[in-house]
MIVONU-409619 format. One record per atom (N, C-alpha, C): x, y, z negated; residue in three letters. Coordinates in steps of 0.001 Angstrom, whole numbers, plus 500000, padded with zeros to 6 digits. Each point is the difference from the previous one (the first is absolute). Layout:
N
XYZALA...
This chain:
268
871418765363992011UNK499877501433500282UNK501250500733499511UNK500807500703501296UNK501034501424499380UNK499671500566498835UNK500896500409499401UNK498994501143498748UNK501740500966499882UNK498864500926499653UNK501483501322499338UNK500206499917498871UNK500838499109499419UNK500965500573498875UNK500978500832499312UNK499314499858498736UNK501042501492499816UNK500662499121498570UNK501573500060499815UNK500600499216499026UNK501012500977499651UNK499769500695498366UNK501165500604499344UNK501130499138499440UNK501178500879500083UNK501721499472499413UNK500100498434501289UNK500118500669501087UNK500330499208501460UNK501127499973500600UNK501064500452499318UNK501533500139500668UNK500990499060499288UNK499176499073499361UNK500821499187499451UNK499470498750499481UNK500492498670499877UNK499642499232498911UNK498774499442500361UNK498832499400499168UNK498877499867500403UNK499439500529500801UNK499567501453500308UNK499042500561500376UNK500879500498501004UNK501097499666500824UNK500439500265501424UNK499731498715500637UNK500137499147499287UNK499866498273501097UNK498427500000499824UNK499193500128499027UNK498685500398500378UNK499615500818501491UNK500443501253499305UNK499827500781501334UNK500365499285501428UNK500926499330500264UNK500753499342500906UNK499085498531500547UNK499502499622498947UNK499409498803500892UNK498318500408500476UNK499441500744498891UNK499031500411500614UNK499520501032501508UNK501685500715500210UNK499946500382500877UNK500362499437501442UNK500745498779499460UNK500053498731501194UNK498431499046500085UNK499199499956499127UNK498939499592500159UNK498836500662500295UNK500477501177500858UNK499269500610500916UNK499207501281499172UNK500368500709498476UNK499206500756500009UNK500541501260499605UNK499269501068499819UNK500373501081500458UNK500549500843498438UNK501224499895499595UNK501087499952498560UNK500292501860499798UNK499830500105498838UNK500569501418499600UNK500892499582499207UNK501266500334499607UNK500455499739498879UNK500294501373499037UNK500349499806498930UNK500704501425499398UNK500826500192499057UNK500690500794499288UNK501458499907499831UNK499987501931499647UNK500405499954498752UNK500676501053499582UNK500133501217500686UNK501439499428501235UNK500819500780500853UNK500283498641501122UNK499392500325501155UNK499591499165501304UNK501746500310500551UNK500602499280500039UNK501041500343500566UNK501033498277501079UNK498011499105500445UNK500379498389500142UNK499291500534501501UNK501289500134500973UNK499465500210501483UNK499680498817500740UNK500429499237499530UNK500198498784500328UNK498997498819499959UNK499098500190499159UNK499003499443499535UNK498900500164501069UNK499269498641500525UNK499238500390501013UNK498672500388499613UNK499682500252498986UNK498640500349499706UNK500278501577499266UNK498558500751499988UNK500300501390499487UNK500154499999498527UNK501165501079499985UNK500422500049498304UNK499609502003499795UNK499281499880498960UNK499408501292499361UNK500680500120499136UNK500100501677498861UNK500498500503498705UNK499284499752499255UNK499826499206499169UNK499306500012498798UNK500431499712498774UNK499671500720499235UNK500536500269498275UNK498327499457498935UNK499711498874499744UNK498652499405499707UNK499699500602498051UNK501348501110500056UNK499932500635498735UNK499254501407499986UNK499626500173501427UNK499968501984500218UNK498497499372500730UNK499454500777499584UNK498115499917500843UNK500156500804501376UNK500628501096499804UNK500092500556501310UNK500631499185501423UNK501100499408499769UNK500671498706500868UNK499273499104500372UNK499095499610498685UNK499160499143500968UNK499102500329500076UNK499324500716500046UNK498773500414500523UNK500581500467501903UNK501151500316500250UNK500302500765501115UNK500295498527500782UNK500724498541499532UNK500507499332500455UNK498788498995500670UNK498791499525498799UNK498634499976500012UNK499662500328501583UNK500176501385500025UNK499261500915501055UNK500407499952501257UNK501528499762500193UNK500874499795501222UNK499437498182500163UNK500080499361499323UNK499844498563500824UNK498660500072501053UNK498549500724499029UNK498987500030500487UNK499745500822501592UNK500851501212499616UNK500217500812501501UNK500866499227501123UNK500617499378499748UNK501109499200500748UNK498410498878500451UNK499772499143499282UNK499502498287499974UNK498291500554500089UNK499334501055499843UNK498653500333499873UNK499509499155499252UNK500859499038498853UNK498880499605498528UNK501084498969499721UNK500098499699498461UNK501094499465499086UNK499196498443499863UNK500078498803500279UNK499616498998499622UNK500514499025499065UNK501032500284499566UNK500617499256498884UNK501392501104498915UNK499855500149499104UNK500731499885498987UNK500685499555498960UNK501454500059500290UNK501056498952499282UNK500206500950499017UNK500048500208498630UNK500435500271498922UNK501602499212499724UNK500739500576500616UNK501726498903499668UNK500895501041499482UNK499861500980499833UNK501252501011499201UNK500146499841498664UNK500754499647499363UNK500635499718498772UNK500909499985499537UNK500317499377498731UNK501503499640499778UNK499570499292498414UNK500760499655499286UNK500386499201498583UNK500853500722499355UNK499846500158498624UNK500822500977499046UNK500165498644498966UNK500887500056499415UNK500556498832498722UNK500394500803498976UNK499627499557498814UNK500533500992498548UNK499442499228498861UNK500456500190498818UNK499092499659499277UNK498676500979499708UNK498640499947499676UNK499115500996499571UNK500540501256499682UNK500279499857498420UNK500147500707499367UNK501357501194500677UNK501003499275500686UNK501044500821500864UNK499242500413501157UNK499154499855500512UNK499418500574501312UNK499265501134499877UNK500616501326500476UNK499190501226499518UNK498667500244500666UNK499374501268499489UNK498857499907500337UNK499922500311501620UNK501140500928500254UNK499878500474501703UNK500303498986500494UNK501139498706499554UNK500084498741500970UNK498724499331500202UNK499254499830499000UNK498689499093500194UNK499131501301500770UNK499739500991499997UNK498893500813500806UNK500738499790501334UNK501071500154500436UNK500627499517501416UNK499928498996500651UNK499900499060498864UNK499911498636500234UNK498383499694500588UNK499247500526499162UNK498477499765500384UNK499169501352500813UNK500662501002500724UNK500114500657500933UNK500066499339501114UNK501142499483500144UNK500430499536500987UNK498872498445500413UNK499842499227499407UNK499590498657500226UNK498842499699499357UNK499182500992499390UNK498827500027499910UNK499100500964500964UNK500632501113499132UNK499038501534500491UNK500185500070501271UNK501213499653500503UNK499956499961501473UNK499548499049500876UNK499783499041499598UNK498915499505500161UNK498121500578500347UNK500143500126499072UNK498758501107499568UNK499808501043500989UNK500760500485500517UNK500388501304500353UNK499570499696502020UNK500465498785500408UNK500056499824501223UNK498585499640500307UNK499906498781498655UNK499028499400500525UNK498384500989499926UNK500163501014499248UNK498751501499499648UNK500336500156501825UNK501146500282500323UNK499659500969501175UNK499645499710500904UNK499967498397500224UNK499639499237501589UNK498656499497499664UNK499338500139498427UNK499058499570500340UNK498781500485500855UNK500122501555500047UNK498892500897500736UNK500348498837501401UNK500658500268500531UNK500158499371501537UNK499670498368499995UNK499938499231499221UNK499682498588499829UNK498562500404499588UNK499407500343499242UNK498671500512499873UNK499073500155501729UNK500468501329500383UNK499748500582501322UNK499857498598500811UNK501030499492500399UNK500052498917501097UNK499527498835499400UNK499582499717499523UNK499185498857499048UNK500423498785499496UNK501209500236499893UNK500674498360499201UNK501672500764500346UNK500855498890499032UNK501007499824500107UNK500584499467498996UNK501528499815499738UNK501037499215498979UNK500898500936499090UNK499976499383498630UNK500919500457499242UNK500928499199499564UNK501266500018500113UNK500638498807499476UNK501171500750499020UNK499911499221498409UNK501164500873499358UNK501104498732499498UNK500999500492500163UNK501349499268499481UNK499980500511498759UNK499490498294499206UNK500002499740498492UNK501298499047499997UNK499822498956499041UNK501116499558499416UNK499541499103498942UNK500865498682499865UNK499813499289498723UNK500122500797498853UNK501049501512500009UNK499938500485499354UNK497992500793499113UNK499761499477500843UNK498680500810499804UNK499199499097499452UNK499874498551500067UNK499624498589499264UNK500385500378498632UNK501519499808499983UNK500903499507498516UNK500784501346499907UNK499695500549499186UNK502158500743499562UNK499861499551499113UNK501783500205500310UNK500792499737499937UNK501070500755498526UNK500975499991499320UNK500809500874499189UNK500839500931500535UNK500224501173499856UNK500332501096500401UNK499902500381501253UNK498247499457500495UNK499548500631500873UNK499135500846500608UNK499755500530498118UNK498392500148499871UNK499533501503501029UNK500791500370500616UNK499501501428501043UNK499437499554500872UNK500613499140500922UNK500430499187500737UNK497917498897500026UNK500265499715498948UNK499172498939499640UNK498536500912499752UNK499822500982499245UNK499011501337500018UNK499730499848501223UNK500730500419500957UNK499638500979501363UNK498865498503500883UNK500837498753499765UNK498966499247501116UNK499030499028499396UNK500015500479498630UNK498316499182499062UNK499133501156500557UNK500975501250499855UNK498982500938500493UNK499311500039501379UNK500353499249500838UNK499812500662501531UNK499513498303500169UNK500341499008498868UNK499276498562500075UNK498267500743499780UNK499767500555499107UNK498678500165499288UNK499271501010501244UNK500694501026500126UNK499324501221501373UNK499774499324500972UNK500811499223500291UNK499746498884501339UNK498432499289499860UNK499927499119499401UNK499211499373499425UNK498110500993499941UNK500749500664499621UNK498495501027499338UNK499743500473501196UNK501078500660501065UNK499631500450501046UNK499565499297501309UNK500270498584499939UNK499446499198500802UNK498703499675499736UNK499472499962499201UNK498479499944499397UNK499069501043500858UNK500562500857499575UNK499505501717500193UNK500214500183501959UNK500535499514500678UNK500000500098501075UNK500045498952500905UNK499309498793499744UNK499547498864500514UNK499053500244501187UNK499095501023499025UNK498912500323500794UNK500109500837500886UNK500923501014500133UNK500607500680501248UNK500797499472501109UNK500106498495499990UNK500698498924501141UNK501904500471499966UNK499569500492498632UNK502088500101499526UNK499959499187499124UNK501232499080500507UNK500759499323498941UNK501143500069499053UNK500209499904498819UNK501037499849499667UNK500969499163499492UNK501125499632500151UNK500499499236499437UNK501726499929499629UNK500262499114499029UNK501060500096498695UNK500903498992500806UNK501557500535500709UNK500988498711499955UNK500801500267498994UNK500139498538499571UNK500839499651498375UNK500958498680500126UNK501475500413500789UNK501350499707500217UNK500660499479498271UNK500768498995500091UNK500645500283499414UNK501424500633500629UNK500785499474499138UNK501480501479499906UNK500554499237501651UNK500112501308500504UNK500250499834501342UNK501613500543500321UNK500698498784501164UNK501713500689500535UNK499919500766500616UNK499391501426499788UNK500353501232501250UNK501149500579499715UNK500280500965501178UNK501424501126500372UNK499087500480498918UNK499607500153498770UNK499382501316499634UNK500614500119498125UNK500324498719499998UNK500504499891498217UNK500541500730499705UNK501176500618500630UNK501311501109499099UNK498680501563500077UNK498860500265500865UNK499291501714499388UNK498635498955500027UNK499538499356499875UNK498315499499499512UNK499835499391498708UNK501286499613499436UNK500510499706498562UNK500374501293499587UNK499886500270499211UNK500255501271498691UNK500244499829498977UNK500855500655499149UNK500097500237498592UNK499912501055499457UNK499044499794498429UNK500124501718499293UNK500771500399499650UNK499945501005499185UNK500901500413499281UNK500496499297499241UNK499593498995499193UNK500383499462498405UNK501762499618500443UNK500381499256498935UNK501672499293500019UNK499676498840500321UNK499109498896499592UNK499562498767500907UNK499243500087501400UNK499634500803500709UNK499247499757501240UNK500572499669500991UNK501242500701500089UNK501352499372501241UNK499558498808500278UNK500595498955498520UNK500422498952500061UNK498842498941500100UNK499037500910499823UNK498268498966500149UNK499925500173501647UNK500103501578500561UNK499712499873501347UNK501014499097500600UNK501426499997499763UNK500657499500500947UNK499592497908499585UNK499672499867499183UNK499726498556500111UNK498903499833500744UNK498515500457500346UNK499174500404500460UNK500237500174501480UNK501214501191500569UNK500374499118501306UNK500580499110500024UNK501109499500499259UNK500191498686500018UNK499164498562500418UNK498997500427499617UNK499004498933500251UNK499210500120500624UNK499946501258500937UNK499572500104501514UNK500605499875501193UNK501813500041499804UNK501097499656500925UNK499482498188499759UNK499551499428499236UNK500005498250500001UNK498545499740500034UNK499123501009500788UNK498326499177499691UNK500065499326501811UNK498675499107499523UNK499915499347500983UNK499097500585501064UNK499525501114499390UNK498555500812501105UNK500423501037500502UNK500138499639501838UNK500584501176501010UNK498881500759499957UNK500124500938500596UNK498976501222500336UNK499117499645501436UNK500722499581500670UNK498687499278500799UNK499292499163499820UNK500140499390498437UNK498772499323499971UNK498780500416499478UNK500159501246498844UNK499290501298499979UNK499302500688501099UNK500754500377501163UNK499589500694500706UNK499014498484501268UNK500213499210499602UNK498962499173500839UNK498765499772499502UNK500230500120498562UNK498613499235499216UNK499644501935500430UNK500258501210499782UNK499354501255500027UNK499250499843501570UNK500573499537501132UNK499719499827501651UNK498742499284499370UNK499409498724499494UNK499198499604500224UNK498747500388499179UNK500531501014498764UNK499128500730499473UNK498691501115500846UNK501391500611500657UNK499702500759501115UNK498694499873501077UNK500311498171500221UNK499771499704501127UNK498927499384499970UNK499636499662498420UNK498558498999499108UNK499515500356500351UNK498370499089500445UNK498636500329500580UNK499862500355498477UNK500221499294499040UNK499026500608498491UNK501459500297498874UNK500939501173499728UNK500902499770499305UNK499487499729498498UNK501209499131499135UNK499584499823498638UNK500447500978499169UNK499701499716498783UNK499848501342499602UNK502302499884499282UNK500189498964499872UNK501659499581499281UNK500679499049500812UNK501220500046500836UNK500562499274500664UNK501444500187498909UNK500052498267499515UNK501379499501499459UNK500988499605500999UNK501136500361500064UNK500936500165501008UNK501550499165499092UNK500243499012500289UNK501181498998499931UNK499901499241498313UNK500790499012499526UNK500112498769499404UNK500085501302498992UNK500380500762499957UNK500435500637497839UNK498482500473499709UNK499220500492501329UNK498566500706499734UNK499809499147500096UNK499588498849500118UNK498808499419499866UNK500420498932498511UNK501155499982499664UNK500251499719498852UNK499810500389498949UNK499855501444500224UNK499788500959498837UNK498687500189499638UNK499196499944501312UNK498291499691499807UNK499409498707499461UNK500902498965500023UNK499437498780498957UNK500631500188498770UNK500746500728499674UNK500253500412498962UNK499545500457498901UNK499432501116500928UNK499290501052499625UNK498292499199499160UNK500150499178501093UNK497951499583500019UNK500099498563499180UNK500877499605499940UNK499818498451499084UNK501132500101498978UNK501132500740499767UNK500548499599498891UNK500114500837498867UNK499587499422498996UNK499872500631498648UNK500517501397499808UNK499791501120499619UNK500470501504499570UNK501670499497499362UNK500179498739498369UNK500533500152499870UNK501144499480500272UNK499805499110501243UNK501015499383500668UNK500564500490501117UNK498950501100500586UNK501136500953500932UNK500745500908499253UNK499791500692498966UNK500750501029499336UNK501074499341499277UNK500037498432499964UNK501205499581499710UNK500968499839501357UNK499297499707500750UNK500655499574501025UNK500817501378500276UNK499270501017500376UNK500330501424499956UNK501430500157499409UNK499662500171498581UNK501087500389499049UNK501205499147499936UNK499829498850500553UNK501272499280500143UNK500831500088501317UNK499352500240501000UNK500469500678501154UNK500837501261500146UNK498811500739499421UNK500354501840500659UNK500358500529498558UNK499641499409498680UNK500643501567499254UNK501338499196499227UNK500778501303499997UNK501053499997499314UNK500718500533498931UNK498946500535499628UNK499706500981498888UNK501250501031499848UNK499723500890500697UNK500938500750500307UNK500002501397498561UNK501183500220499801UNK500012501018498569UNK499419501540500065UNK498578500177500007UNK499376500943500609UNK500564501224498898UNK499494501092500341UNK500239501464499126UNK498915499229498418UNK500152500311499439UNK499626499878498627UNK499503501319499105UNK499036499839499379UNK499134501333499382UNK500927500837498823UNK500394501356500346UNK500523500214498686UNK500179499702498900UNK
């Protein structure tokens, strides 16, 4: 069956080759984007800002007047901030979890009246191994998708019984056009040099974005979706990790990897 999708942060990266194959696999694609300025793109691209309620509530409203009812929702607008904690201010982390939580939150409140009404439909949110494990100086980053791991979760419970599903894709670190603005750094004097290793090691991963956006097509496309789809060799590494090896043998593993104990500000 066609279905209307609607998929935020679509002009780039993941969530444009999403948009792109699902709209070669016959179904009917919204995408959205800040400032729509991709003519080119054969599927429809909307304004949406998943930080402002008013935007989406209006963007919400245009797919439904356009498509007469929303059948799937992609939660994909985001980005990654790098810092240490203690250097990451408080407006970077509320931006941070604005953006890739609350907005979250925010889309998925407004389509539910219309998935309600028409009696079933899909939620699908772009999580992250980050959302399994964090990581060191990632903890905004790492906040925003335990958070939207747990809402996910709770909210699939809660709307089982309304013939909506929801469900969690969890990538590891993926090669998109998107590393030099979906990577971030705070303010601190170490975050540069954490973010730029961080793309570093997304210019050399082994997981394209279409393979994301295929495992999301068949989410889509599930007679019964699950409730967590692990997406390439680092996720599903990180989930046996996670589930069979000792607390204190990953936090070694951890600390011998990622920290470098960098010479933080120090207490008067």
């Amino acid at each position: 069956m066609k279905q209307v999708v609607f998929i935020s942060g679509a002009s780039r990266g993941i969530g444009r080759i999403t948009a792109q194959l699902l709209h070669e696999r016959g179904h009917r694609v919204f995408g959205t984007t800040r400032k729509p300025d991709t003519d080119d793109l054969p599927f429809r691209m909307l304004a949406l800002d998943v930080t402002d309620d008013a935007s989406v509530h209006t963007a919400v409203a245009q797919v439904v007047a356009e498509a007469g009812r929303l059948d799937v929702l992609i939660n994909n607008a985001g980005y990654d901030i790098y810092g240490a904690a203690e250097e990451t201010t408080l407006d970077e982390l509320l931006a941070q979890m604005d953006t890739n939580f609350v907005g979250a939150v925010r889309l998925t409140t407004a389509v539910l009246p219309y998935m309600r009404r028409q009696g079933g439909g899909r939620i699908v949110n772009m999580s992250s191994v980050g959302g399994l494990l964090a990581l060191p100086y990632n903890s905004a980053y790492a906040a925003s998708k335990f958070a939207l791991e747990g809402y996910s979760e709770s909210l699939r419970y809660e709307l089982l019984p309304a013939q909506i599903s929801v469900s969690l894709i969890e990538p590891g670190q993926v090669r998109t056009d998107t590393l030099e603005t979906s990577i971030r750094s705070a303010d601190g004097r170490h975050a540069r040099a954490v973010a730029e290793r961080a793309r570093a090691l997304g210019r050399r991963a082994a997981l394209q974005p279409g393979a994301v956006a295929r495992v999301v097509a068949r989410v889509v496309e599930a007679k019964r979706p699950r409730l967590r789809y692990l997406v390439g060799g680092q996720a599903r590494q990180v989930a046996l990790l996670k589930q069979f090896v000792p607390e204190w043998v990953r936090e070694a593993l951890i600390m011998r990897q990622f920290v470098t104990g960098p010479d933080l500000p120090q207490a008067p």
